[in-house]
C-alpha positions in Angstrom: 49.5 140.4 156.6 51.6 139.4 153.6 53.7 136.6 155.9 50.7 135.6 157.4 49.1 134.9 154.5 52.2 132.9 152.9 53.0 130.8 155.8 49.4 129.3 155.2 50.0 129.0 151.3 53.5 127.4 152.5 51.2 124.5 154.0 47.9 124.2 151.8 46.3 125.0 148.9 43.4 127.5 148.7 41.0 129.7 146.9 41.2 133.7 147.1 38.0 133.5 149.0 38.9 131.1 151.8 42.2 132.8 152.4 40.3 136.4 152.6 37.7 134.9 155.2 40.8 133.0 157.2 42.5 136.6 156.9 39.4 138.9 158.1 39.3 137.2 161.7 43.1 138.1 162.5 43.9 141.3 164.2 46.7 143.4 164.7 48.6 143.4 167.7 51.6 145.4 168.5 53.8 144.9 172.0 56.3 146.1 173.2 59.9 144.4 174.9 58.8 143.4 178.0 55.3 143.3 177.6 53.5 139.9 177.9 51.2 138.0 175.3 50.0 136.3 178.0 50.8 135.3 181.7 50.9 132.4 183.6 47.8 131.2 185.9 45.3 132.7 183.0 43.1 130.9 180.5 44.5 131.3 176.9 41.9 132.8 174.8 44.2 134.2 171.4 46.8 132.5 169.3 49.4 134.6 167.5 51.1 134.8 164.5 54.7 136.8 164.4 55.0 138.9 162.0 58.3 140.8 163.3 60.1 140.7 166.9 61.0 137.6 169.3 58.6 136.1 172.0 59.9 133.6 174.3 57.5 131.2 176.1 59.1 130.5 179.9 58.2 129.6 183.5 59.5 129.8 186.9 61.0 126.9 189.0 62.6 127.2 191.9 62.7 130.6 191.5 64.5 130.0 188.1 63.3 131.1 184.8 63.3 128.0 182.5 62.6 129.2 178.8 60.8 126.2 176.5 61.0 127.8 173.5 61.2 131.3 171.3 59.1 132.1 169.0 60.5 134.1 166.1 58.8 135.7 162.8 56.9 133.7 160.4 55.5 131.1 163.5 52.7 131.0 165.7 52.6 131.1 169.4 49.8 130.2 171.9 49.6 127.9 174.9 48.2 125.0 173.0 46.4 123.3 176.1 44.9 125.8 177.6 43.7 127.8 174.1 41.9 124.5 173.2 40.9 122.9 176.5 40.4 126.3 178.2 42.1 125.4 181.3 44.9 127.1 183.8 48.0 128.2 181.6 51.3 127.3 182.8 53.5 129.3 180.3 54.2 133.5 180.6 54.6 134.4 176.9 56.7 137.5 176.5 58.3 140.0 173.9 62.0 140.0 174.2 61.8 142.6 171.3 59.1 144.6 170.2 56.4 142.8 168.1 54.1 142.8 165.5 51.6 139.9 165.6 48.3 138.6 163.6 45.8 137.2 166.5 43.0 135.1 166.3 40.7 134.4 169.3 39.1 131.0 170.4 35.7 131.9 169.3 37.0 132.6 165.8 39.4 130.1 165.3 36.9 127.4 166.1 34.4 129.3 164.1 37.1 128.9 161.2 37.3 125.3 161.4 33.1 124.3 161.2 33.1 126.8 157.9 36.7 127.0 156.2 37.8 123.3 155.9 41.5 124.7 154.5 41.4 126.3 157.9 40.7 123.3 159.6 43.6 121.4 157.3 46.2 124.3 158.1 45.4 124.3 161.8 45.9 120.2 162.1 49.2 120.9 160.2 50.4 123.4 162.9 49.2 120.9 165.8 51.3 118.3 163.9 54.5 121.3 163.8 54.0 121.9 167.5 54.1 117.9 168.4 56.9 117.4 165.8 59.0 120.3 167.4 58.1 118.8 171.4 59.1 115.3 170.0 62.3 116.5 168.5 63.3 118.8 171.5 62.6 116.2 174.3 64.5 113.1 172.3 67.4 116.1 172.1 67.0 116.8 175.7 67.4 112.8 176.0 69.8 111.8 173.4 72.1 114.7 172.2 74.9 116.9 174.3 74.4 120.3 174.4 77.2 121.1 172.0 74.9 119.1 169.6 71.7 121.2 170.6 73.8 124.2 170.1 75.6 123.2 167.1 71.6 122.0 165.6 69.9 125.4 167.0 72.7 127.5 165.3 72.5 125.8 162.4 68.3 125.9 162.1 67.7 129.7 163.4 70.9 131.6 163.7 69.2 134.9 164.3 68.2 134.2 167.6 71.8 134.4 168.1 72.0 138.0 166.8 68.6 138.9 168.8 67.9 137.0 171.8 69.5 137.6 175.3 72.1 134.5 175.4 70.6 133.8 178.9 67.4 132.6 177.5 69.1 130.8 174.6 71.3 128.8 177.2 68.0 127.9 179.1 66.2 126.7 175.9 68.8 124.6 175.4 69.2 123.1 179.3 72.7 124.5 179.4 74.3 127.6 181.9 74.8 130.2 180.5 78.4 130.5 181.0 79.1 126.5 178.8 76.6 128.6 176.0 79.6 131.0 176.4 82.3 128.1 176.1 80.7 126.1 173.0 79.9 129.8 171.2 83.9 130.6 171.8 84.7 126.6 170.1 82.5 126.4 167.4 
C-alpha cells in the first residue's frame, strides 16, 4: 500500500489521519493474466490502483480488438463514465500480466469526497490526468506520425516494451503491428 499511498503524497499534501482514512477504504485485489477487471456491457462500480502487473483497457470493432490504453504500476484505472455516471461500460479492462491492485468502490469513493476534502483534491487531480492524457493522445492521433507516437511512447514508458504483447502496443498507437516491427528495427 506503500505506492498507493505515495502516488497521493506525489499530488497533495495531507495529515497522517486523512491519508489513514483515504487508505482504510481500498482493498486488495489480486488477478491473474487473462482475467478481467471489468467487462464491457457492465456498470463500473470499483476504480483501481496498480500496484504491480499491466492492464490494458480495449474494445472490439469490427471484430478487431482496438486497445486505448495500458495501465501500468503506480496509475489508476476505471471506466471513468460509467464509475461516475453509472451507465453501460464500453471498455473490457484486462490483466496482460498478473496484478496486484488497491480498489475502491463507488459508494466509498464518493463517501471519501463529502468527508476527506484531500480526497476530493486528489481525485479532481486524477480527472484532470485522465483528460490531459485523452487530450494529448487524440491531438497525437491528429497531429503526429506514428514513428513520433512510438518514438514519444518509448521515450515516456519503455517498460511496456519489455512487458506488453507488441500487438497491443501497435494498436495503442493506431499502427499494424508489423510497421511497430519496422520503426522498433529503425530506431
Amino acid at each position: 500500500m506503500e505506492k498507493l499511498k505515495n502516488c497521493i503524497l506525489s499530488q497533495i499534501t495531507i495529515e497522517k489521519n486523512s491519508m489513514d482514512t483515504i487508505l482504510s477504504v481500498f482493498e486488495p485485489l489480486e488477478i491473474t493474466k487473462g482475467e478481467f477487471f471489468l467487462k464491457s456491457g457492465r456498470v463500473c462500480r470499483h476504480m483501481a490502483f496498480i500496484e504491480s502487473g499491466y492492464l490494458r483497457m480495449y474494445d472490439i470493432a469490427d471484430g478487431k480488438e482496438i486497445t486505448l490504453w495500458i495501465g501500468s504500476s503506480d496509475k489508476f484505472i476505471t471506466s471513468l463514465s460509467s464509475f461516475i455516471f453509472q451507465t453501460t461500460n464500453n471498455w473490457n479492462i484486462q490483466a496482460i500480466t498478473d496484478c496486484k491492485l488497491y480498489v475502491i468502490n463507488r459508494e466509498n469513493h464518493f463517501k471519501l469526497n463529502k468527508t476527506v476534502p484531500k480526497w476530493l483534491e486528489f481525485d479532481n487531480m486524477l480527472l484532470a490526468h485522465s483528460f490531459a492524457l485523452l487530450e494529448k493522445n487524440m491531438f497525437a492521433q491528429l497531429h503526429t506520425t506514428a514513428k513520433q507516437r512510438f518514438r514519444s511512447l518509448l521515450s515516456e514508458e519503455p517498460d511496456l516494451f519489455k512487458n506488453v504483447p507488441l500487438q497491443y502496443i501497435a494498436s495503442m498507437l493506431g499502427i499494424t503491428p508489423e510497421s511497430l516491427s519496422r520503426l522498433r528495427r529503425i530506431n
